[in-house]
C-alpha positions in Angstrom: 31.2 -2.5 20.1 33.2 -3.8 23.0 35.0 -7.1 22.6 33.6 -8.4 26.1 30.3 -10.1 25.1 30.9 -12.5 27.8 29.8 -10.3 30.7 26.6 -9.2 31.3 27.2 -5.9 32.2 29.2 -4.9 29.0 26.3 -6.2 26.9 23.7 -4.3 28.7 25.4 -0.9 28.0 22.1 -1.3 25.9 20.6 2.1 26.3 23.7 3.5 24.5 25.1 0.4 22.8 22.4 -1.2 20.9 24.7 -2.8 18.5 25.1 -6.0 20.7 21.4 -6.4 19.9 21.6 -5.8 16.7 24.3 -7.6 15.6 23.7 -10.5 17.6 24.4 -13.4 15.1 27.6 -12.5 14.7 29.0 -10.1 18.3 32.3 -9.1 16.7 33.1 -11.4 14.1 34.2 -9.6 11.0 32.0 -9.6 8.4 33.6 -12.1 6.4 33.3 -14.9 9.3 29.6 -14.2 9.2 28.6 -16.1 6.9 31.2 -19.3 7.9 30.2 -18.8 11.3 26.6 -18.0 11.1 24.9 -21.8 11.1 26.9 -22.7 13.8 27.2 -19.8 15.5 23.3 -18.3 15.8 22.0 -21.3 17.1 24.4 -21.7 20.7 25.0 -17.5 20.6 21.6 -16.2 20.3 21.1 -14.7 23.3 23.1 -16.5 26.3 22.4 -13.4 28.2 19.0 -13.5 27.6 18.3 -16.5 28.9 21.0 -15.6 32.1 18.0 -13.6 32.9 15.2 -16.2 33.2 17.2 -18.5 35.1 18.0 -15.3 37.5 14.5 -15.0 37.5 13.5 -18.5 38.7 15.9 -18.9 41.2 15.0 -15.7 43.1 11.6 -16.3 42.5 11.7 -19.5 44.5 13.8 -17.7 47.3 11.1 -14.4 47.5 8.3 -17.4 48.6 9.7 -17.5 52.3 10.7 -13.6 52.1 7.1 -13.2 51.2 5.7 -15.6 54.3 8.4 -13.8 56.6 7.4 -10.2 56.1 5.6 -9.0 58.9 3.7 -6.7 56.4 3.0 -9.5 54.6 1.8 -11.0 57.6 -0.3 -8.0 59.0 -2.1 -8.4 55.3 -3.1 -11.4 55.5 -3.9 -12.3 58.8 -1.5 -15.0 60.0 1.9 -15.1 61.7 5.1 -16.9 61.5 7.5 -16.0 63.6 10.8 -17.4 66.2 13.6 -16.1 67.2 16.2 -14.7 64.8 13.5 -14.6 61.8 14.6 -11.2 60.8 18.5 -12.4 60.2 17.1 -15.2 57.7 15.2 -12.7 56.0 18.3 -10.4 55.7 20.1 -13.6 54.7 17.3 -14.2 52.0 17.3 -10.6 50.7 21.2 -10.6 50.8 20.9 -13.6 48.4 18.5 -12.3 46.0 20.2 -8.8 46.2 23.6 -9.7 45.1 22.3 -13.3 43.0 19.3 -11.3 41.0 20.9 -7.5 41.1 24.0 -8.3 40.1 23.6 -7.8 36.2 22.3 -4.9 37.1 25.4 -4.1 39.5 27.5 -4.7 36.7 26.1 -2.5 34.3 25.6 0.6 37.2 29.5 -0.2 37.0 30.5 -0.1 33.3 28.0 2.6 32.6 29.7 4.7 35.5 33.5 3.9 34.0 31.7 4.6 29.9 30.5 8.2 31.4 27.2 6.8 29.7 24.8 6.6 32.7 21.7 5.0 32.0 19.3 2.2 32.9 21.1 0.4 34.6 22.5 2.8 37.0 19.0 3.6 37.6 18.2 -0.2 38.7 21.2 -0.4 40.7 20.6 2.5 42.9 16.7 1.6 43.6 17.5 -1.8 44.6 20.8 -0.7 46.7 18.6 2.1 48.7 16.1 -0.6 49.2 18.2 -3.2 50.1 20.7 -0.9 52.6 17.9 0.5 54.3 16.2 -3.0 54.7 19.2 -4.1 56.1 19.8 -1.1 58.4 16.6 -1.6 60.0 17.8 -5.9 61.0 20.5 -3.9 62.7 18.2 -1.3 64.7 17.5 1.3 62.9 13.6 2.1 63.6 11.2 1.9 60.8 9.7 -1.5 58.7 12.1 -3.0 56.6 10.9 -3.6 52.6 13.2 -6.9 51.7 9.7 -8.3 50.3 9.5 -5.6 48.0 13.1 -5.6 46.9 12.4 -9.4 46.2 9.6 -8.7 44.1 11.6 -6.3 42.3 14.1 -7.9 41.2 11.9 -10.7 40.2 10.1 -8.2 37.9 13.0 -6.4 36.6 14.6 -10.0 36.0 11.3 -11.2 34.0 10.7 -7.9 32.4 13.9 -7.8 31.0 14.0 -11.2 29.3 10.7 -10.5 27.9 12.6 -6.7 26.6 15.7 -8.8 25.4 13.4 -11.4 23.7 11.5 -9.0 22.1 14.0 -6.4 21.0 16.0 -9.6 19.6 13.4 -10.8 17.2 13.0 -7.3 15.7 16.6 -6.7 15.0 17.5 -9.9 14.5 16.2 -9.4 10.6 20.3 -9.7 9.9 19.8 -13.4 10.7 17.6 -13.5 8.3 19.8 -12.6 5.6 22.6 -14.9 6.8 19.9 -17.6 7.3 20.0 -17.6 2.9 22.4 -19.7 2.6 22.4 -23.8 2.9 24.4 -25.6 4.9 25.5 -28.3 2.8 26.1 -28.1 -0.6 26.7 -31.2 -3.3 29.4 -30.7 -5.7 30.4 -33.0 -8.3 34.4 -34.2 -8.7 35.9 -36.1 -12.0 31.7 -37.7 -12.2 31.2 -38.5 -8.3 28.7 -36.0 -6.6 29.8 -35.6 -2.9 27.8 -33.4 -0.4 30.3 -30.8 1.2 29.8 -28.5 3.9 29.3 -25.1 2.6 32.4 -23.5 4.4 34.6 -25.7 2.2 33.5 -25.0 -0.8 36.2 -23.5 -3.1 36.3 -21.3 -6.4 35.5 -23.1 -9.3 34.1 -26.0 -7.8 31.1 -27.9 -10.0 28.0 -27.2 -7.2 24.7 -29.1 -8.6 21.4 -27.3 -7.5 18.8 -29.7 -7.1 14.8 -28.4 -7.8 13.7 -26.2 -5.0 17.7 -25.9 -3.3 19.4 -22.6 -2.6 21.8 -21.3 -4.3 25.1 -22.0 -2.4 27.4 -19.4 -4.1 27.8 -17.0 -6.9 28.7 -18.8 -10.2 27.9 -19.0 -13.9 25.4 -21.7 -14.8 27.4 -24.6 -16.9 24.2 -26.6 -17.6 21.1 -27.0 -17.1 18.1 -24.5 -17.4 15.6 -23.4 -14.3 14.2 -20.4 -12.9 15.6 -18.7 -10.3 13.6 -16.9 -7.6 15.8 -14.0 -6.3 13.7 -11.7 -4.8 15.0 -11.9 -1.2 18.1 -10.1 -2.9 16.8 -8.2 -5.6 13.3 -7.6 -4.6 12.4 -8.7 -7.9 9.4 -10.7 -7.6 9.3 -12.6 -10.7 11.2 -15.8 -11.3 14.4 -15.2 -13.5 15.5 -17.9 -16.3 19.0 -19.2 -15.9 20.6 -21.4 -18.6 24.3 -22.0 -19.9 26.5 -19.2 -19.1 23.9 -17.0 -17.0 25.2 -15.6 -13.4 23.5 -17.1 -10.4 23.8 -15.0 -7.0 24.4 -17.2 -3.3 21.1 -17.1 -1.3 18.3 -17.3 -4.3 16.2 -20.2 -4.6 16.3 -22.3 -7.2 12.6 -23.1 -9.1 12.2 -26.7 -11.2 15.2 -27.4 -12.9 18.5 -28.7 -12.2 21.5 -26.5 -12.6 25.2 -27.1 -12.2 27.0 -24.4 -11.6 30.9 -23.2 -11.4 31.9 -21.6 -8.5 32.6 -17.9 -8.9 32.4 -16.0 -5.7 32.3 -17.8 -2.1 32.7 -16.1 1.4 32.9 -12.6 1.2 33.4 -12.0 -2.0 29.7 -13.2 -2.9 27.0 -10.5 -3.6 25.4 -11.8 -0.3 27.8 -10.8 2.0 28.5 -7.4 0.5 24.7 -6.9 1.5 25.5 -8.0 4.6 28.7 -5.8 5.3 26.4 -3.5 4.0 23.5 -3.7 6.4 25.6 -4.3 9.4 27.7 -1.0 8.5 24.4 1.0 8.0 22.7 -0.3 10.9 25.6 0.5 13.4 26.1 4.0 11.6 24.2 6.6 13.5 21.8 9.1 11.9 20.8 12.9 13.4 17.1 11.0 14.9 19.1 8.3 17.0 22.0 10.9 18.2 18.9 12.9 19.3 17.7 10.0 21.0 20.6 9.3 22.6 20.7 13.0 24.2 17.4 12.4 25.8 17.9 8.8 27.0 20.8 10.6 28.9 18.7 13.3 30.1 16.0 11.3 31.3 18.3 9.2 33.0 19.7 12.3 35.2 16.2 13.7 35.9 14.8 10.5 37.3 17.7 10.9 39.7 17.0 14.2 40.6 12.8 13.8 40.9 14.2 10.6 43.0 15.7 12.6 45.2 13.5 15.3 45.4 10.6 13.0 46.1 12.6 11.4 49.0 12.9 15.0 50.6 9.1 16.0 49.9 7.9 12.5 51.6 10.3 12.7 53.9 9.1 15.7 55.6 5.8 14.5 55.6 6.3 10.6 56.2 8.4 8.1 57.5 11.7 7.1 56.1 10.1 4.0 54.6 7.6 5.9 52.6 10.1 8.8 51.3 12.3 5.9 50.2 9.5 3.7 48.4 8.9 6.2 46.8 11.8 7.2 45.4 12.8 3.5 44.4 9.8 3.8 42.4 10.6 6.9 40.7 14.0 5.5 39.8 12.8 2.0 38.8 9.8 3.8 36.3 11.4 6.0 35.2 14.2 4.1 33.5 14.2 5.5 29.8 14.7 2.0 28.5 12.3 2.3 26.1 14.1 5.5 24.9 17.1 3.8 24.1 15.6 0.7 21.9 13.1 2.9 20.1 15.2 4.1 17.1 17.9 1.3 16.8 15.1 -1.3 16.6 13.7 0.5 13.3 16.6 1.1 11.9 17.4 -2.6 12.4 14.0 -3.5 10.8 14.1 -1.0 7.7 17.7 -1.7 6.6 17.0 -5.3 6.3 13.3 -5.1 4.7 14.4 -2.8 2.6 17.9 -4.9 1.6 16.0 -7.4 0.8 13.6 -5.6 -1.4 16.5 -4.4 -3.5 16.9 -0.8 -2.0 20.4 -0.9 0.2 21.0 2.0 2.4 24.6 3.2 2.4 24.1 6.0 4.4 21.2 6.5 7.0 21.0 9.5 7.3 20.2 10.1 3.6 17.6 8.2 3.7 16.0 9.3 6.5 16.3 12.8 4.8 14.5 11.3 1.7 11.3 12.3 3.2 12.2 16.4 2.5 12.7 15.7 -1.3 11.9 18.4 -3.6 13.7 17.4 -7.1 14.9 14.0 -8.3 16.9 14.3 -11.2 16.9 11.0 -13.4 20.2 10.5 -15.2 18.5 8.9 -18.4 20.4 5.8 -19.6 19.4 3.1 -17.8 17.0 4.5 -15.5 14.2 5.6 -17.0 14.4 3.8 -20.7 16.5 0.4 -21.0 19.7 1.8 -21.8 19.7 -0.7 -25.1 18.7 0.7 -28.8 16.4 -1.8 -30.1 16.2 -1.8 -34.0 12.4 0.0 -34.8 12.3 -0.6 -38.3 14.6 -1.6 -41.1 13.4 0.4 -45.2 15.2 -1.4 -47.9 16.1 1.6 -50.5 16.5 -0.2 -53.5 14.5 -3.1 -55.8 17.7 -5.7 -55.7 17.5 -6.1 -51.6 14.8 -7.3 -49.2 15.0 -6.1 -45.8 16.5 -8.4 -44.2 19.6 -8.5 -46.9 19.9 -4.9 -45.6 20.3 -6.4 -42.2 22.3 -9.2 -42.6 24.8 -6.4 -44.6 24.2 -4.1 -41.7 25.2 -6.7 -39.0 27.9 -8.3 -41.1 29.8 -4.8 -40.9 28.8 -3.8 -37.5 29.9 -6.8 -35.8 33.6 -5.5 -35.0 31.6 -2.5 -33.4 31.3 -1.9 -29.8 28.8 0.5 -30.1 24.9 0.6 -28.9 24.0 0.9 -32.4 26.0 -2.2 -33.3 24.6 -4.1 -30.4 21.0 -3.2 -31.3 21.6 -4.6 -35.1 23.3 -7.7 -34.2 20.4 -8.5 -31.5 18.0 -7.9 -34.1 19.5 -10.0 -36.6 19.6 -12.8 -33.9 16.0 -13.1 -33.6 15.5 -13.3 -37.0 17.8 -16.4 -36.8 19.5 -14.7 -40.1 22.9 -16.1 -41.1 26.0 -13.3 -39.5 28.2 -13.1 -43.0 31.8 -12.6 -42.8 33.4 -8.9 -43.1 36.7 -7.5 -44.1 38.9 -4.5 -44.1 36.6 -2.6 -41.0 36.8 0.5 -40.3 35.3 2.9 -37.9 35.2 7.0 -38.4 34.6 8.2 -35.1 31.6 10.3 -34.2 30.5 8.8 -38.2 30.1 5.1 -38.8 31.5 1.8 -40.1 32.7 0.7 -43.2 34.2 -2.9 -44.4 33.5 -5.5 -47.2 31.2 -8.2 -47.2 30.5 -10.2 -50.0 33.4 -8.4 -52.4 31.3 -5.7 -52.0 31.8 -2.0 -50.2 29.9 -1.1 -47.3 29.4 1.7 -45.1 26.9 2.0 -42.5 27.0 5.8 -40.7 24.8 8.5 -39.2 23.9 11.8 -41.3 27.2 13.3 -41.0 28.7 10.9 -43.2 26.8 13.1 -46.2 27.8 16.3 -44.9 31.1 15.1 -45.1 31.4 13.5 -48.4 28.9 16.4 -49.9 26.7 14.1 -50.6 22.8 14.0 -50.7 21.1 13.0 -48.0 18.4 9.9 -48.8 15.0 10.4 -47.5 14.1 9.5 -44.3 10.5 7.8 -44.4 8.5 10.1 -42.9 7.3 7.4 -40.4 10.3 7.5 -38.5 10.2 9.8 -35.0 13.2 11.7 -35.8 12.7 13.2 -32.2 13.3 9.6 -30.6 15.0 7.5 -33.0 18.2 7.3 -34.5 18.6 6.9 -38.2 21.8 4.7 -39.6 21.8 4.5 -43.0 23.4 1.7 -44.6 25.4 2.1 -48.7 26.5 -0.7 -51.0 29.2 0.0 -53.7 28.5 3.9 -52.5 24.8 3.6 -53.2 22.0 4.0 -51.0 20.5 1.1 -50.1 18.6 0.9 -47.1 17.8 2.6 -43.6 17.5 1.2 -40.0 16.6 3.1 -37.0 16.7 2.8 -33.7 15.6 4.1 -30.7 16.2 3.3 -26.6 12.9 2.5 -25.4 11.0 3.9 -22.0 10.9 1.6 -19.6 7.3 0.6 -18.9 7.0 1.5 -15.2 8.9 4.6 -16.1 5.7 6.9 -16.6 4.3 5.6 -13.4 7.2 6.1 -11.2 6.9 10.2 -12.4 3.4 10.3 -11.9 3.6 8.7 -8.2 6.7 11.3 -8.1 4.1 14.2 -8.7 1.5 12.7 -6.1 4.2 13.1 -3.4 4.9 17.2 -4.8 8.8 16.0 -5.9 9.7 17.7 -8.8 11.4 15.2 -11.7 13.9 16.4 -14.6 15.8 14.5 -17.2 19.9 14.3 -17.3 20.7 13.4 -20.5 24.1 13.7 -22.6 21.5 12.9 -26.0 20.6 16.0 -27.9 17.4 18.6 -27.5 15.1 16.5 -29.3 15.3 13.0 -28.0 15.6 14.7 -24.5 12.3 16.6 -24.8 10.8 13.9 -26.4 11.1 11.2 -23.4 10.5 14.1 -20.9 7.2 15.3 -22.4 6.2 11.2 -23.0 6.8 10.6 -19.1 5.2 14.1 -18.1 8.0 15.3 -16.3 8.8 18.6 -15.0 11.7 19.2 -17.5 15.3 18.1 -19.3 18.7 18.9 -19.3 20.3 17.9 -22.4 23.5 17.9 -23.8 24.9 17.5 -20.6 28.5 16.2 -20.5 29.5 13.7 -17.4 31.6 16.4 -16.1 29.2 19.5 -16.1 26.4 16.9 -14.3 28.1 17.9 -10.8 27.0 22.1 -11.5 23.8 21.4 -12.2 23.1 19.5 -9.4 24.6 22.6 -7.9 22.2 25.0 -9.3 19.5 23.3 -8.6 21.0 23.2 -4.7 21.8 27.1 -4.6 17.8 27.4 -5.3 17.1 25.6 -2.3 15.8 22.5 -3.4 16.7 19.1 -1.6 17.9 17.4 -4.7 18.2 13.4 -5.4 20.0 12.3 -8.2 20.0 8.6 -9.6 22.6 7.2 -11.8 24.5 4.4 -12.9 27.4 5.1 -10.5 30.0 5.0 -12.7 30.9 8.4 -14.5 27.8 10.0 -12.0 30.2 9.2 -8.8 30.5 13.2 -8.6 27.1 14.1 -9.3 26.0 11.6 -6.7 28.0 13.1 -4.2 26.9 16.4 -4.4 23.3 15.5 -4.7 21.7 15.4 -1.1 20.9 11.6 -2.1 23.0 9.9 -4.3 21.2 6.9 -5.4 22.9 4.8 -8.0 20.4 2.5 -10.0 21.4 -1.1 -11.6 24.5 -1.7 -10.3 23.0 -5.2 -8.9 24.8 -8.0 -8.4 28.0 -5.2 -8.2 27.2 -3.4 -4.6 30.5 -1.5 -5.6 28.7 1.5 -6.3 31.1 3.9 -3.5 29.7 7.3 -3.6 26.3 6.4 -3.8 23.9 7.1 -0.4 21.3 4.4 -1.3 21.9 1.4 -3.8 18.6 -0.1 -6.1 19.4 -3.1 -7.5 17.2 -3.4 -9.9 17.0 -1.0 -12.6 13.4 0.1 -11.8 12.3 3.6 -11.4 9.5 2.4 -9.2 12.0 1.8 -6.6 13.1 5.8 -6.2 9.5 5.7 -5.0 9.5 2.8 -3.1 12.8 4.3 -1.2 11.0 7.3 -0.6 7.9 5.8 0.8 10.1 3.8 3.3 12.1 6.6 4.5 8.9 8.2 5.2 7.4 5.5 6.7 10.6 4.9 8.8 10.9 8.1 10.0 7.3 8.1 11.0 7.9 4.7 13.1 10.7 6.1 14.7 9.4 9.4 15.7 5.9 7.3 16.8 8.2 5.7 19.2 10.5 8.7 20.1 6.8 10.0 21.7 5.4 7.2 22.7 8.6 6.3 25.1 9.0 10.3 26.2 5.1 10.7 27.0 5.1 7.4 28.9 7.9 9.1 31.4 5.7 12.3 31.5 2.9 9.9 32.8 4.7 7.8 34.8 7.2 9.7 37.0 4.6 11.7 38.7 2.6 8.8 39.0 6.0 6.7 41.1 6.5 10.4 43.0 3.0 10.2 44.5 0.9 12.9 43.3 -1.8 11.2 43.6 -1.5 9.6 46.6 -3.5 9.1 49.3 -6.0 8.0 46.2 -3.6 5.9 43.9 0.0 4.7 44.7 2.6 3.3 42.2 4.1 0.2 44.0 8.0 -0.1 43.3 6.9 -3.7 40.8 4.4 -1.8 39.4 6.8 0.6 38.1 8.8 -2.0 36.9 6.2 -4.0 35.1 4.9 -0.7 33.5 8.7 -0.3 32.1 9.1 -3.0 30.8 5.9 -3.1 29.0 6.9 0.1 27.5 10.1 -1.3 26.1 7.9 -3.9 24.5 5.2 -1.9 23.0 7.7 -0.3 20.9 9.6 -3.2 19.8 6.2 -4.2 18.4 5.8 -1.0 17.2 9.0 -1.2 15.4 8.1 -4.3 14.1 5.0 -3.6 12.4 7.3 -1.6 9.9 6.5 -3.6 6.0 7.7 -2.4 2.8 5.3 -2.3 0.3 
């Protein structure tokens, strides 16, 4: 985008340059300054070229009035006559005015489109009102024919008007960035050795106290010190429920709090806060081009050089037929209708539009042209953790072995030995034993056998907690598993005192609950689904036959996930993948789509195409909905702005004439109204 928001001309590159629209809160300011700059900055910025237009607009509008009342057309019209000596020169003097005064935005742009070899609208303009206003001019100084200053006034009054209304509209569908920026408050109170003091937001520091009053936004990422409330964050998760938030939960900038107070320290301000990463990541996807606007781009250009050329070869037709007044209406009207304006906004608008809707639904789009593609998907391939079940072994049920200990003895062993563990199974125990409010006894002497178990004392007595292979190892007998206990979906940890058995807990990672309806939606839409999954046979089949998916790959090592992508790929299929992002970062980069899954509040996830940032399996759908839906808008406006040309050129060139003639403001009206149709059309884009 070019530094040189300050001329008109530059910012009107617009055919070819939509960024200046779409960017508009913040021009060229880094991403960082954004957010500083956004209050004060998207109040005075928005749109100082805009409203350059409308005051164009009036003034020449006040000076067409006496053009108008001067033209002897005008006059012949409507029956009256004004005339004295030296009328014609204050006409010229009039349309000289209103030429240079109303054109010369347009002037501008004929000039920096010429020198960016990106010719366009505004070349267009410029050369329909120059030929009208040389030849009016021409004809004050003797050349023989009827000048048309009256409708070169008019014109420019219409172009002038039109464009606001284009510039106004186009602004308040891609403005949706504001929106985003608009998250944050302005001031923010923090609290200093007891004293609360409101701040403004751009000084607030890391590790300042902030206190969140009920109903206040959240200034900046932090962790909660006190206090207890519910958090509404769905304009950055897309999660729709209120989430609690007590001591030592993470709060992210921009959510809003519910009915509690909350203090909060300080933990991310400025750009380091999971807001602006969205934003850094909307602006970067928004101004990254896909295939459909390139496309678009080709044919704006195109258009542009055959209006010229049907200009001109209108002028020659008429011109051996009529006057030189007619064969150049004419062609001013060509030129002025058939500007491909509408060409131009049609596809940046909705890309505007669906990167922020969907950002703020929790679906960021990394890459556009990805997403766009999402609408040819033939195979997603779910990496399992996390995705499609919780990622977290919850304890299912806990068999004591032996008369002298209860179940939860067995536990409280269990988790007194596994508390030095890092492991799921560990976490799951622990957990459990935390909502039984059981007492966590101390432990001594731990130990872990890889790829086995755990073993410590607790209570001066020996413990071992371990997986089957601890019998094969020690040739011991296996205990009897309960028969029931899903071996295909749980795990079995059996737990032995002094060397005897004593008790068995298992555990299994449960299925998300919108899991099964995220497949079946899947099917609806004929995209095949198959499980990743470094878990063995069993388990892998298990889930895969409980969600009704179209198969599993299991015993899958992080390293071999890339090849199977690959296979899948050599068969022909358009293949998605969706993982956590961290040992995937391969896998997703081979798939077609990468999209990694749950790496919220971290928008770190680098190899990914498209980031969800909630853990929900729903939203793969969701995504592929609203690239569906998005490519439909866009290609909707892609025909709607080339069919309007179709109609309209031969309509300026005269085919119908004597019976119907396209005056030179008509064309300009009907342009503009096509520029606006699909901005609305663009804006009418909702995610579900």
């Amino acid at each position: 985008m070019e530094h040189s928001h300050h001329h008109h001309s530059e910012a009107k590159k617009k055919t070819q340059n939509q960024q200046h629209e779409m960017k508009h809160p913040q021009h060229d300011a880094h991403a960082e300054d954004a957010i500083d700059d956004a209050h004060s900055k998207h109040d005075k910025h928005a749109g100082h070229h805009t409203e350059d237009f409308l005051k164009r607009f009036w003034i020449c509008l006040v000076l067409t009035v006496p053009v108008l009342l001067l033209s002897h057309m005008i006059q012949d019209w409507f029956n009256f006559s004004i005339k004295f000596p030296g009328d014609k020169y204050v006409l010229l003097g009039l349309g000289t005015i209103i030429y240079f005064y109303g054109g010369m935005p347009f002037l501008k742009g004929l000039v920096t489109e010429v020198k960016n070899n990106a010719i366009g609208m505004m070349t267009l303009v410029a050369l329909a009102i120059t030929v009208a206003y040389v030849y009016s001019a021409a004809v004050v100084f003797g050349l023989q024919g009827m000048d048309f200053f009256w409708e070169l006034a008019t014109l420019i009054d219409i172009m002038l008007l039109g464009h606001w209304i284009e510039m106004r509209s186009t602004m308040a569908a891609s403005n949706a960035l504001q929106s985003l920026v608009a998250l944050l408050p302005s001031d923010v109170h923090i609290e200093h050795n007891g004293v609360i003091t409101e701040i403004n937001i751009q000084e607030l520091k890391k590790d300042d106290i902030a206190v969140i009053k009920p109903g206040e936004k959240i200034p900046a990422d932090g962790v909660v010190t006190e206090g207890s409330s519910f958090v509404n964050e769905s304009m950055l998760t897309g999660e729709s429920v209120p989430v609690k938030k007590e001591k030592d939960t993470k709060v992210i900038a921009g959510a809003v709090n519910g009915d509690g107070s909350l203090r909060i320290r300080v933990t991310g301000t400025g750009k380091d806060s999971y807001l602006n990463k969205v934003i850094t990541l909307v602006q970067s996807a928004q101004s990254a081009k896909s295939k459909t606007q390139n496309l678009a781009d080709k044919v704006a250009k195109w258009l542009t050089y055959i209006s010229i050329v049907v200009g001109v070869i209108t002028f020659i037709v008429w011109y051996a037929q009529q006057d030189l007044a007619f064969a150049l209406e004419r062609m001013v009207t060509v030129m002025v209708t058939a500007c491909p304006h509408a060409l131009g906004v049609a596809i940046p608008l909705v890309v505007a539009i669906s990167t922020t809707a969907a950002a703020t639904h929790g679906l960021l789009i990394r890459n556009r042209t990805a997403f766009e593609n999402a609408r040819n998907l033939t195979t997603i391939i779910f990496d399992k953790t996390g995705t499609l079940t919780k990622g977290s072994h919850e304890v299912q049920n806990i068999f004591s072995l032996s008369d002298k200990y209860t179940s939860d003895d067995i536990l409280q062993y269990a988790a007194a030995i596994q508390q030095h563990s890092e492991h799921y199974i560990a976490r799951g125990i622990l957990r459990t034993l935390k909502e039984k409010n059981l007492q966590l006894w101390h432990s001594s002497d731990f130990k872990y056998m890889q790829g086995i178990g755990v073993s410590g004392n607790v209570n001066g007595k020996k413990i071992v907690a371990a997986g089957p292979n601890y019998f094969f190892k020690e040739n011991k007998q296996l205990p009897a598993i309960p028969p029931e206990t899903d071996q295909s979906s749980e795990t079995v940890n059996f737990l032995m005192i002094d060397d005897e058995p004593a008790g068995i807990i298992t555990l299994a990672d449960t299925i998300r609950e919108s899991s099964a309806e995220a497949i079946a939606q899947l099917k609806q839409m004929n995209i095949k689904s198959f499980l990743l999954t470094g878990d063995n046979e069993k388990i892998a089949a298990s889930v895969s036959n409980k969600l009704g998916m179209d198969g599993y790959l299991a015993n899958v090592l992080p390293h071999q996930k890339l090849e199977k992508i690959k296979e899948f790929q050599d068969k022909g299929e358009i293949v998605a993948m969706t993982g956590d992002g961290v040992n995937d970062a391969p896998a997703l980069a081979q798939a077609d789509i990468g999209i990694a899954v749950g790496s919220g509040t971290d928008v770190a996830a680098e190899t990914a195409d498209i980031i969800l940032v909630n853990s929900n399996p729903k939203d793969v759908v969701k995504m592929i909905d609203f690239g569906r839906k998005t490519y439909r808008k866009m290609i909707q406006n892609l025909v709607w702005a080339v069919g309007y040309n179709v109609i309209a050129i031969p309509l300026a060139a005269g085919v119908l004439y004597p019976k119907f003639m396209l005056s030179p403001a008509m064309g300009a009206v009907l342009m503009s109204l096509s520029t606006v149709i699909v901005a609305i059309n663009a804006k009418l884009l909702k995610l579900k």
